[in-house]
PyMOL Python script that loads the backbone (N, CA, C, O; Angstrom):
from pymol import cmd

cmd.read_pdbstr("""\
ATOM      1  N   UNK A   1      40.829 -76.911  30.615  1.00  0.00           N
ATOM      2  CA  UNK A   1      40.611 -77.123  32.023  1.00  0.00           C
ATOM      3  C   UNK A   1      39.135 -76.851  32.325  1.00  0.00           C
ATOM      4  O   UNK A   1      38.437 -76.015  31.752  1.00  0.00           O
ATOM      5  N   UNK A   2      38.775 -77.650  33.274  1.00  0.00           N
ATOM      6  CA  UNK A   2      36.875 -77.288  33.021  1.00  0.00           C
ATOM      7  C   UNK A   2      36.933 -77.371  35.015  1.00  0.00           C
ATOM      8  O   UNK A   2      37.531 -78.222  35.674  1.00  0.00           O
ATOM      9  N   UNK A   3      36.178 -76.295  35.504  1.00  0.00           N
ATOM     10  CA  UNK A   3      35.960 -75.945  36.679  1.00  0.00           C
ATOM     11  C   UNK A   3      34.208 -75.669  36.805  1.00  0.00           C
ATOM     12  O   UNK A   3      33.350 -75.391  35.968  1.00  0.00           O
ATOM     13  N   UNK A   4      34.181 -75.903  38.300  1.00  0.00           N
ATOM     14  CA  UNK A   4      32.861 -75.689  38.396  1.00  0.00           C
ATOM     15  C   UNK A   4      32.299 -74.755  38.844  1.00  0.00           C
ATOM     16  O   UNK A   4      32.917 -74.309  39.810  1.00  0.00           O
ATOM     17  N   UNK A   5      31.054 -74.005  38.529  1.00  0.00           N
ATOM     18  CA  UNK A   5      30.504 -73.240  39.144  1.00  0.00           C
ATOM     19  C   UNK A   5      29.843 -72.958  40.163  1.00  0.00           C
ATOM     20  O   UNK A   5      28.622 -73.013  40.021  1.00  0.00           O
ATOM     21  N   UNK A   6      30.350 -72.587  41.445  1.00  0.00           N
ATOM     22  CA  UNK A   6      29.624 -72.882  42.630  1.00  0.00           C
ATOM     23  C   UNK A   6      28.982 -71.604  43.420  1.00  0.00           C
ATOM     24  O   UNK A   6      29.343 -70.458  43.153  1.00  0.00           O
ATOM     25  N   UNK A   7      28.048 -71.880  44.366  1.00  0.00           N
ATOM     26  CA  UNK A   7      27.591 -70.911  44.993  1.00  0.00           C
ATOM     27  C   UNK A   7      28.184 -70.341  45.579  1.00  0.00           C
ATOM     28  O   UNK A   7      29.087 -70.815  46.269  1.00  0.00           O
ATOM     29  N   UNK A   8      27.822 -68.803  45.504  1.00  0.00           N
ATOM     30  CA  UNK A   8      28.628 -68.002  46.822  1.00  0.00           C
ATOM     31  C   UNK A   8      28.045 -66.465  47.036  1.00  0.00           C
ATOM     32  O   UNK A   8      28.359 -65.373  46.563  1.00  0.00           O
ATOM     33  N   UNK A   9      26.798 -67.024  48.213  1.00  0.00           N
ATOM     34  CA  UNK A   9      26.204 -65.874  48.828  1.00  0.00           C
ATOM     35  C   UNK A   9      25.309 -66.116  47.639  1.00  0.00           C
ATOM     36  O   UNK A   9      25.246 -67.196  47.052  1.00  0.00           O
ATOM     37  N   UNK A  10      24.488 -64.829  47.262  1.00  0.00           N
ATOM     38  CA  UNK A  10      23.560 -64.740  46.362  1.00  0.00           C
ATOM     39  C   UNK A  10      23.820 -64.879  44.679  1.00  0.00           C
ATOM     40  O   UNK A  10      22.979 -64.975  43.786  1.00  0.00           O
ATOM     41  N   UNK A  11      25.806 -64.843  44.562  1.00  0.00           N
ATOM     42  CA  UNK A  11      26.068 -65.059  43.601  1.00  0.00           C
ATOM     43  C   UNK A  11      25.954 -66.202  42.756  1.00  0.00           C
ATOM     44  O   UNK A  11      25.173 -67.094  43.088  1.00  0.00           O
ATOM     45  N   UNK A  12      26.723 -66.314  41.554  1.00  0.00           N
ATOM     46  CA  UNK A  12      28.168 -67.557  41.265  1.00  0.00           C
ATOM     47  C   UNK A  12      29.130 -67.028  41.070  1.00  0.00           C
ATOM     48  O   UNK A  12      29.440 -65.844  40.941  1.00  0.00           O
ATOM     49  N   UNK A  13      29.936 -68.453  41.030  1.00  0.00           N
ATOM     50  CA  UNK A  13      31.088 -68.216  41.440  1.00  0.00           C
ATOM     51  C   UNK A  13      32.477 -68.997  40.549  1.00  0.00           C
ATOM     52  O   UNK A  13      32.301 -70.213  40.619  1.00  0.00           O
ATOM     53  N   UNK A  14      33.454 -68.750  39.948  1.00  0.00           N
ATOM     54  CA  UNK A  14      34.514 -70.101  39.492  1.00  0.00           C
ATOM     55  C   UNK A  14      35.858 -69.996  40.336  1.00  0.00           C
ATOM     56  O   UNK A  14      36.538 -68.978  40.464  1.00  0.00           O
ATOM     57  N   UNK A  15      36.035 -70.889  40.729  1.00  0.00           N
ATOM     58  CA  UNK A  15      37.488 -70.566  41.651  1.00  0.00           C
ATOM     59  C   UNK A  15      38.893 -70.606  40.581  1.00  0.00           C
ATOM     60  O   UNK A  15      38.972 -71.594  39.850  1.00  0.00           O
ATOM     61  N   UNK A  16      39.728 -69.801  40.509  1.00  0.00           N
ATOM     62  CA  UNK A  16      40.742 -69.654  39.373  1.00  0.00           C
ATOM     63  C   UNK A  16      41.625 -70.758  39.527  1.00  0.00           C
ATOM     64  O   UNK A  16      41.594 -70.982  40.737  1.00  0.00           O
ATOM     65  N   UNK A  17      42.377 -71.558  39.004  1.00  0.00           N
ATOM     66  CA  UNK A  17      43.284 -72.428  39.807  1.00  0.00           C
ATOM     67  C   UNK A  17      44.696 -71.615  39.355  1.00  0.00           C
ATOM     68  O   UNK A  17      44.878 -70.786  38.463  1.00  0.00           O
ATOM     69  N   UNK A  18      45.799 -72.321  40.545  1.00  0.00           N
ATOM     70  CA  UNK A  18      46.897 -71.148  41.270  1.00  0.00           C
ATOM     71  C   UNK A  18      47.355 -70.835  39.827  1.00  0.00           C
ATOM     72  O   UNK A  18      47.590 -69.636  39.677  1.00  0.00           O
ATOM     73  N   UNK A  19      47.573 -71.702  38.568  1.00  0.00           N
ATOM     74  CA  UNK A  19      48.474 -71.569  37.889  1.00  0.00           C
ATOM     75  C   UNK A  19      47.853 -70.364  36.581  1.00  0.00           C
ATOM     76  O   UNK A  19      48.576 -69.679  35.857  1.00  0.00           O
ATOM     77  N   UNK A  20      46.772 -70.386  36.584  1.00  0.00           N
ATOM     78  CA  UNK A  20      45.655 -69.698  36.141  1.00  0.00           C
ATOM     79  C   UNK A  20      46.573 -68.180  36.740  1.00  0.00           C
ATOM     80  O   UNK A  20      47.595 -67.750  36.205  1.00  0.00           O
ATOM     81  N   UNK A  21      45.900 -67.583  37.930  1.00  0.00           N
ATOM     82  CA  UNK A  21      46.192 -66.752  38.717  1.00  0.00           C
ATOM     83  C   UNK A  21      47.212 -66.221  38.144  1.00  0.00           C
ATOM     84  O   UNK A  21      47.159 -65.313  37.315  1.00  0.00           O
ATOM     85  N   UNK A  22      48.657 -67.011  38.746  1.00  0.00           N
ATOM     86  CA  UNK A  22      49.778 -66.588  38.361  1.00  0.00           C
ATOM     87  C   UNK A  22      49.886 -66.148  36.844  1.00  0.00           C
ATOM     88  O   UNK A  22      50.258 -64.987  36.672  1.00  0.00           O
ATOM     89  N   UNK A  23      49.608 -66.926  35.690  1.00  0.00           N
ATOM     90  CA  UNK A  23      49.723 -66.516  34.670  1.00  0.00           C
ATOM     91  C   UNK A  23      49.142 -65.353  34.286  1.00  0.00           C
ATOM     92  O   UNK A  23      49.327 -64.668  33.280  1.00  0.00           O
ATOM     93  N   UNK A  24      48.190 -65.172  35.500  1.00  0.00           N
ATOM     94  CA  UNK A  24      47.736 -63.593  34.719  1.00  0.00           C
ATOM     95  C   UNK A  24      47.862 -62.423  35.830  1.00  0.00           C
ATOM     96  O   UNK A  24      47.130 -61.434  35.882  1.00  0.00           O
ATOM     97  N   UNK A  25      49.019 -62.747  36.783  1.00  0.00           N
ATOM     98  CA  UNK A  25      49.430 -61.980  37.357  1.00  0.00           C
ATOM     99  C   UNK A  25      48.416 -61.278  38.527  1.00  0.00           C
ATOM    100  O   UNK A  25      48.342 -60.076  38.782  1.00  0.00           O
ATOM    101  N   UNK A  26      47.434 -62.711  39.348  1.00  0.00           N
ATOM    102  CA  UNK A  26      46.598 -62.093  39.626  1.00  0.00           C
ATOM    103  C   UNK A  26      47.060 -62.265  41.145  1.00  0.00           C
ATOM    104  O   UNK A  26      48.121 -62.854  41.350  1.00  0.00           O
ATOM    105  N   UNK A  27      46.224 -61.721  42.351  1.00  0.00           N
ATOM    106  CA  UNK A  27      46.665 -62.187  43.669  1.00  0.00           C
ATOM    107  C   UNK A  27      45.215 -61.935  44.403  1.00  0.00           C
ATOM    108  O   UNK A  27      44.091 -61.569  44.059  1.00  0.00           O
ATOM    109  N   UNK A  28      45.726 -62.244  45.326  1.00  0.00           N
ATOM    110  CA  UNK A  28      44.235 -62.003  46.297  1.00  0.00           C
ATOM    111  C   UNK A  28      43.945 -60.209  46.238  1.00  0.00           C
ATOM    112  O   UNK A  28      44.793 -59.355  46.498  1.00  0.00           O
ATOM    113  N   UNK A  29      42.844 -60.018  45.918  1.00  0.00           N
ATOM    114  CA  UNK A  29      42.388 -58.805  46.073  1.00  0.00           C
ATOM    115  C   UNK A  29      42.688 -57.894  44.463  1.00  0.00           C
ATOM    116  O   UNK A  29      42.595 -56.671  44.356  1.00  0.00           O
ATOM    117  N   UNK A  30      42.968 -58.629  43.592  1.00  0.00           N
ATOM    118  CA  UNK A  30      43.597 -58.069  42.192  1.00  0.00           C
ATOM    119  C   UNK A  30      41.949 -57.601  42.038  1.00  0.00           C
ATOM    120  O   UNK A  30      41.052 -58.017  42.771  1.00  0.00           O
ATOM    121  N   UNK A  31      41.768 -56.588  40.852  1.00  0.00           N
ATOM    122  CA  UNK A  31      40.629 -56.207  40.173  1.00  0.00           C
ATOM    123  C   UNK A  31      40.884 -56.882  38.923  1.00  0.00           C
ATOM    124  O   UNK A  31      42.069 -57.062  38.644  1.00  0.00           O
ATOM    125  N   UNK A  32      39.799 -57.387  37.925  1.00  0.00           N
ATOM    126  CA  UNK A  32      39.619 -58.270  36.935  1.00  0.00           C
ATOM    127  C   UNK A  32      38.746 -57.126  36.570  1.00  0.00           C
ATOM    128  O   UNK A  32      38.387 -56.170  37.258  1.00  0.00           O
ATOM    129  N   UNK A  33      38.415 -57.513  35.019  1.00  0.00           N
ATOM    130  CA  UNK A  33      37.215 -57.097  34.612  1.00  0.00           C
ATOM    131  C   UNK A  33      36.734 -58.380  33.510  1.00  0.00           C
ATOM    132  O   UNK A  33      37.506 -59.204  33.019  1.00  0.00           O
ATOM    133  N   UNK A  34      35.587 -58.316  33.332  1.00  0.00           N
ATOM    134  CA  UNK A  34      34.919 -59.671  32.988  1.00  0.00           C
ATOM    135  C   UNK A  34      33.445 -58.923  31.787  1.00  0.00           C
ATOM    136  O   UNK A  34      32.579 -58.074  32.000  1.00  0.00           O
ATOM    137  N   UNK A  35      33.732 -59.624  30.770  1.00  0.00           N
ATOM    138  CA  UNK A  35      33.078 -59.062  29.983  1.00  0.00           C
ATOM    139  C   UNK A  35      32.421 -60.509  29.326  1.00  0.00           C
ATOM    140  O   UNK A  35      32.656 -61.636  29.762  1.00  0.00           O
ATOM    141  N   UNK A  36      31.731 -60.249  28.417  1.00  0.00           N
ATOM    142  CA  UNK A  36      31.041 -61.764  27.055  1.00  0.00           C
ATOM    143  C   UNK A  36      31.135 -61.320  25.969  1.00  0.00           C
ATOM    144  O   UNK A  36      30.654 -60.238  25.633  1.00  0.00           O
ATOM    145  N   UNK A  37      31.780 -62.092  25.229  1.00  0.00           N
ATOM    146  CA  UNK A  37      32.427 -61.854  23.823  1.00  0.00           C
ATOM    147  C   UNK A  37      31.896 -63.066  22.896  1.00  0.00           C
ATOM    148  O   UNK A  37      32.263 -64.172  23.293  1.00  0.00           O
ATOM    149  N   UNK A  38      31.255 -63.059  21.960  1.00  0.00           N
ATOM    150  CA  UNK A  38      31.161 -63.830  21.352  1.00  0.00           C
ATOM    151  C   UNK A  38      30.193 -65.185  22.290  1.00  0.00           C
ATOM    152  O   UNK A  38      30.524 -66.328  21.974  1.00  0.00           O
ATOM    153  N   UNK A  39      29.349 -65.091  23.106  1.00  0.00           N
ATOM    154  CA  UNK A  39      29.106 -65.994  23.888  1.00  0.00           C
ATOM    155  C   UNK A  39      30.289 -66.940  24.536  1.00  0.00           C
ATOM    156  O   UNK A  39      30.288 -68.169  24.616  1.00  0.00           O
ATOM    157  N   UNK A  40      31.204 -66.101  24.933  1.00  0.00           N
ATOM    158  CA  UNK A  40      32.305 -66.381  25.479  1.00  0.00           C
ATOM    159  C   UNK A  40      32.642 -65.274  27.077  1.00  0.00           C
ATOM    160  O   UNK A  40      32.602 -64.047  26.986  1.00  0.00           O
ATOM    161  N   UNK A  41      32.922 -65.923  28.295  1.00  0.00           N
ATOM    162  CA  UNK A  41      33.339 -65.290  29.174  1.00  0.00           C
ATOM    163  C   UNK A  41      35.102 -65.096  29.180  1.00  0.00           C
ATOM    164  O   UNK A  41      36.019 -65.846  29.513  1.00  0.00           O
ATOM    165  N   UNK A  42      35.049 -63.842  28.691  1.00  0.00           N
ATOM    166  CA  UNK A  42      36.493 -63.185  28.785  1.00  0.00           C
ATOM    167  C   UNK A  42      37.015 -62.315  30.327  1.00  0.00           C
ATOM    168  O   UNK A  42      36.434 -61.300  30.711  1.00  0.00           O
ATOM    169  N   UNK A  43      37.894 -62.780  30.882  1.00  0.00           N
ATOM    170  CA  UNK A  43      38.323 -62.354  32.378  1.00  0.00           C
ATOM    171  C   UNK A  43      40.022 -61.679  32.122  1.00  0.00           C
ATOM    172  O   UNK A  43      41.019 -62.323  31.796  1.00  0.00           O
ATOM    173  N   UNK A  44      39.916 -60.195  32.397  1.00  0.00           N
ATOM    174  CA  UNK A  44      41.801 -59.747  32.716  1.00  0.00           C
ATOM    175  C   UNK A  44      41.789 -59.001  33.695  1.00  0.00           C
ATOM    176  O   UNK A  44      40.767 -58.494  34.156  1.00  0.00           O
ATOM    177  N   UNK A  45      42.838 -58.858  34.096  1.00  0.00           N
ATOM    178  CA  UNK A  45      43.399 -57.873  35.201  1.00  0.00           C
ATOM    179  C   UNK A  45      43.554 -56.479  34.602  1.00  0.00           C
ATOM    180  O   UNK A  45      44.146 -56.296  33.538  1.00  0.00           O
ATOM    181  N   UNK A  46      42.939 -55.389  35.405  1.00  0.00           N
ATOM    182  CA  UNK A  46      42.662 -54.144  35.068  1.00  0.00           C
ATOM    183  C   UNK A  46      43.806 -54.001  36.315  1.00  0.00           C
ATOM    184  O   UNK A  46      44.189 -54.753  37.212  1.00  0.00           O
ATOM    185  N   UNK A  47      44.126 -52.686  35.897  1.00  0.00           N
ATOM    186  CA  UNK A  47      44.872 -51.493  37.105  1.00  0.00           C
ATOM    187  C   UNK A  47      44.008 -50.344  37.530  1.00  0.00           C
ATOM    188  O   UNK A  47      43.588 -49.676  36.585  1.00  0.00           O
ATOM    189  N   UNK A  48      43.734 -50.051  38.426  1.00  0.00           N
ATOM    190  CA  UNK A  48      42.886 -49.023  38.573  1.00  0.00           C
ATOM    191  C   UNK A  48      43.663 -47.647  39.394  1.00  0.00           C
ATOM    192  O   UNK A  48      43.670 -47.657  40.625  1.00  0.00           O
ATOM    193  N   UNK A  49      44.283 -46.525  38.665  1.00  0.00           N
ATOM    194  CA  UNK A  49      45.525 -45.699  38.961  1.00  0.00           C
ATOM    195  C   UNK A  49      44.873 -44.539  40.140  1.00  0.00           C
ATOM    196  O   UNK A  49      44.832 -43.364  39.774  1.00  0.00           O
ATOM    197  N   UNK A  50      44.620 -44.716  40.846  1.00  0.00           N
ATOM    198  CA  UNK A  50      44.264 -43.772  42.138  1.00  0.00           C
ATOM    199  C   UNK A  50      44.193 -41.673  41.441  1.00  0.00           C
ATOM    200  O   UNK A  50      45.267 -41.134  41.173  1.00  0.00           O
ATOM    201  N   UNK A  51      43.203 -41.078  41.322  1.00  0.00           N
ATOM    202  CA  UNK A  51      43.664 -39.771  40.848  1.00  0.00           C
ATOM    203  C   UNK A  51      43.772 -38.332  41.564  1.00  0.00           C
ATOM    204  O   UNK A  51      43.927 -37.176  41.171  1.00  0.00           O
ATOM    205  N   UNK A  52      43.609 -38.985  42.835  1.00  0.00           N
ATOM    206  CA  UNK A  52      43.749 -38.146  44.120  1.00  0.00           C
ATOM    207  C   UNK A  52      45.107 -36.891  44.009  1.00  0.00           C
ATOM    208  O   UNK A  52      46.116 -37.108  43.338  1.00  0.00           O
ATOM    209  N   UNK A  53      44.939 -35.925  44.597  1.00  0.00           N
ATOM    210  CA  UNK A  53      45.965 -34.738  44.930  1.00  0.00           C
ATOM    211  C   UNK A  53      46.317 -35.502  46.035  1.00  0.00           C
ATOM    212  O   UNK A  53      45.614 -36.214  46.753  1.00  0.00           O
ATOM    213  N   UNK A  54      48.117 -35.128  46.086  1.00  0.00           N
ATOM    214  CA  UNK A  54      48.571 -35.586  47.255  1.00  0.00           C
ATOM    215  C   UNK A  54      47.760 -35.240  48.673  1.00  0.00           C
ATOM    216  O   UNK A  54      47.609 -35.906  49.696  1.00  0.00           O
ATOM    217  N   UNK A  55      47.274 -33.828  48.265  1.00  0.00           N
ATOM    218  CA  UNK A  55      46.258 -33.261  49.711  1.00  0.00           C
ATOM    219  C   UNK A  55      45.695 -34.207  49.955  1.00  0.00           C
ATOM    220  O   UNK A  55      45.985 -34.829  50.976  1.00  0.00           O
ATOM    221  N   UNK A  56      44.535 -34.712  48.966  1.00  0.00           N
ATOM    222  CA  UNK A  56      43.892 -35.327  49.396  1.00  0.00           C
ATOM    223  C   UNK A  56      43.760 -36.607  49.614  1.00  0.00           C
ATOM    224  O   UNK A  56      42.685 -37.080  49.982  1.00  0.00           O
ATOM    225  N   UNK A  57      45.117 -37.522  49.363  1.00  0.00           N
ATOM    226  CA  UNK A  57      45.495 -38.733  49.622  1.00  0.00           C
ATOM    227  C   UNK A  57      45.740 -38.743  51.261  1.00  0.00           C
ATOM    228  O   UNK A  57      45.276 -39.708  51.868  1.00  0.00           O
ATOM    229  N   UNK A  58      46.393 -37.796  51.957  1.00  0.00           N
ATOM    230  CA  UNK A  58      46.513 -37.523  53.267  1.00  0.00           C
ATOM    231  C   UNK A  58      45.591 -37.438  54.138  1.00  0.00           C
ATOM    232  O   UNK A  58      45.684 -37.532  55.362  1.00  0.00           O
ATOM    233  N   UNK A  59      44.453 -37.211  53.318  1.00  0.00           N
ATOM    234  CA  UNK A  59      43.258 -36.592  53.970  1.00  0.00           C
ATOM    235  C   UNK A  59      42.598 -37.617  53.948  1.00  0.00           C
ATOM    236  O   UNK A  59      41.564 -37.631  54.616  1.00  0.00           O
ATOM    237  N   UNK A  60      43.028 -38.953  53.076  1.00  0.00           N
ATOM    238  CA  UNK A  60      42.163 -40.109  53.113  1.00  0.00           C
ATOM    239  C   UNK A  60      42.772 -40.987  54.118  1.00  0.00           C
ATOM    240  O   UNK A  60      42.187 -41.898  54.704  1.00  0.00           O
ATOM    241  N   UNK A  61      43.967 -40.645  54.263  1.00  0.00           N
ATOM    242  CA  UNK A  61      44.702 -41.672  55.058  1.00  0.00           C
ATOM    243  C   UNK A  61      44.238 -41.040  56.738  1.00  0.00           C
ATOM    244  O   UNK A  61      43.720 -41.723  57.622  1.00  0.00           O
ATOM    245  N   UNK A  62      44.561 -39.730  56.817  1.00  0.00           N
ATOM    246  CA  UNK A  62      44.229 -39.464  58.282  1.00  0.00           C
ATOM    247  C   UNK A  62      42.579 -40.004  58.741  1.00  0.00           C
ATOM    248  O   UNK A  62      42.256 -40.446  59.844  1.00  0.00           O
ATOM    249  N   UNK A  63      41.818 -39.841  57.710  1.00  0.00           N
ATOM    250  CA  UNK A  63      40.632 -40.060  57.925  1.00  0.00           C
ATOM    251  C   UNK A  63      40.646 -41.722  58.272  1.00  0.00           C
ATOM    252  O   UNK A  63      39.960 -42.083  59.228  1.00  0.00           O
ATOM    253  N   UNK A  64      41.255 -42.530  57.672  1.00  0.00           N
ATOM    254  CA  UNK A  64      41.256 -43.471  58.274  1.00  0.00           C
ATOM    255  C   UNK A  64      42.008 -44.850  59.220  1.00  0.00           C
ATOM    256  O   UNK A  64      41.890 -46.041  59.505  1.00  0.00           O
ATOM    257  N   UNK A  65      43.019 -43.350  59.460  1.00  0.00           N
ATOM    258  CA  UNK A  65      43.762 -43.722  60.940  1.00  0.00           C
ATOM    259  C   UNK A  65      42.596 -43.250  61.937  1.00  0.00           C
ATOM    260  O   UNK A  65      42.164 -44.247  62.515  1.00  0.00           O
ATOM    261  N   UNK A  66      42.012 -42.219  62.293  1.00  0.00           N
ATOM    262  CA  UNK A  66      40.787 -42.092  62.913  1.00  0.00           C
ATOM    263  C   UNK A  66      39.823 -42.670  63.441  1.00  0.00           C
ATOM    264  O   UNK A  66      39.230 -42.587  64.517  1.00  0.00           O
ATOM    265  N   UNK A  67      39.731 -43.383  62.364  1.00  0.00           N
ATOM    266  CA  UNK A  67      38.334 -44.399  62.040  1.00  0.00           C
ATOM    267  C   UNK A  67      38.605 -45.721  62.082  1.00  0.00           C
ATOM    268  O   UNK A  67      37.737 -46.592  62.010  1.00  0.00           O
ATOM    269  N   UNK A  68      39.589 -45.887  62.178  1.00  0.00           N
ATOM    270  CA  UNK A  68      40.616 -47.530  61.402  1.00  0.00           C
ATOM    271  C   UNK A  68      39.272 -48.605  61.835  1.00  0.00           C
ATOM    272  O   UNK A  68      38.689 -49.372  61.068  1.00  0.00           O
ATOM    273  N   UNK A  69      39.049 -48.425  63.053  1.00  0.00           N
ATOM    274  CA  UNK A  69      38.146 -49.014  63.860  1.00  0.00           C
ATOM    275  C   UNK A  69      36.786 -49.640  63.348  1.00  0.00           C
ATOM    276  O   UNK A  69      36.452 -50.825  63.346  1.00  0.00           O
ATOM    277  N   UNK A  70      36.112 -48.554  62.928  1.00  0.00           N
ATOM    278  CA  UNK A  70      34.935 -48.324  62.077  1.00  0.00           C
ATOM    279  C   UNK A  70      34.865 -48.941  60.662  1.00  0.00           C
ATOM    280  O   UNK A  70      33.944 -49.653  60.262  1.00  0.00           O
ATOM    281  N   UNK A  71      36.086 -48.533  59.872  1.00  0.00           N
ATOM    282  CA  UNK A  71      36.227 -49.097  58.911  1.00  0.00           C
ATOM    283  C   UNK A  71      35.595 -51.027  58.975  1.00  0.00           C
ATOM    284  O   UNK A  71      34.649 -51.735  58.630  1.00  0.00           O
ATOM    285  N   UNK A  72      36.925 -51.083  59.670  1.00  0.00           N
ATOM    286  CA  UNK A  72      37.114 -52.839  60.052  1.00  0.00           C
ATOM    287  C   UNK A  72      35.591 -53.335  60.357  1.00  0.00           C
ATOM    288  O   UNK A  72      35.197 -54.096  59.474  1.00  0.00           O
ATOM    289  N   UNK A  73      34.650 -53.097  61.373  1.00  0.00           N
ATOM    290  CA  UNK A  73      33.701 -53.361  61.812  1.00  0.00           C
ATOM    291  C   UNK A  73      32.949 -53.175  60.474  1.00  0.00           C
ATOM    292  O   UNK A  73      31.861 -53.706  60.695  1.00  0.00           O
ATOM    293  N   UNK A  74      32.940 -52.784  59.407  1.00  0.00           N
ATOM    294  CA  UNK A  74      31.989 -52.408  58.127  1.00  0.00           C
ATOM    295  C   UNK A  74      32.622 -53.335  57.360  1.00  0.00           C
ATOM    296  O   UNK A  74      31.843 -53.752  56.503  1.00  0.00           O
ATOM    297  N   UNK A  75      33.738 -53.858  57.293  1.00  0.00           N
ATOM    298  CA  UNK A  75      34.318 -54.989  56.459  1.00  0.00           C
ATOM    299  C   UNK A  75      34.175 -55.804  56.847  1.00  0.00           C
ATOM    300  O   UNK A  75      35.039 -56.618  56.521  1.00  0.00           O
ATOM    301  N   UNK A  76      33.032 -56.383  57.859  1.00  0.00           N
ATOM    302  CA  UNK A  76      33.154 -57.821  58.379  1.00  0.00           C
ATOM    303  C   UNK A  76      31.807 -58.330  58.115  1.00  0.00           C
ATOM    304  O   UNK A  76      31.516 -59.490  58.409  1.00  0.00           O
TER     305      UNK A  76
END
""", "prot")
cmd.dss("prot")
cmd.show_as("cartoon", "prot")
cmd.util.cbc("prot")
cmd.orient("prot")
């Protein structure tokens, strides 16, 4: 399958196609990691396991019920 490389923002970019995705169990917002092997671009899905104390999972969440606001306005 041959896709193209297109601009996006200061990057590049390849758009996955759906069946791609699915086969590797990916979705909107999945983490990949992307490495070069052999003069080859190799792409998988990583898990990244959160290592927070419950304390301080609470403490992330209240913090951003608080803020929810702030947050959003910094993600746009």
């Amino acid at each position: 399958m041959v896709q193209k490389v297109i601009k996006y923002g200061r990057s590049q970019a390849v758009v996955l196609p759906k069946d791609v995705a699915v086969a590797l169990g990916l979705q909107i917002g999945s983490l990949v990691e992307i490495r070069v092997e052999d003069g080859r671009g190799v792409i998988w899905p990583v898990e990244v396991v959160p290592k927070l104390s419950a304390q301080d999972r609470q403490f992330v969440r209240d913090v951003y019920r608080k803020r929810q606001r702030v947050f959003k306005k910094l993600a746009e």
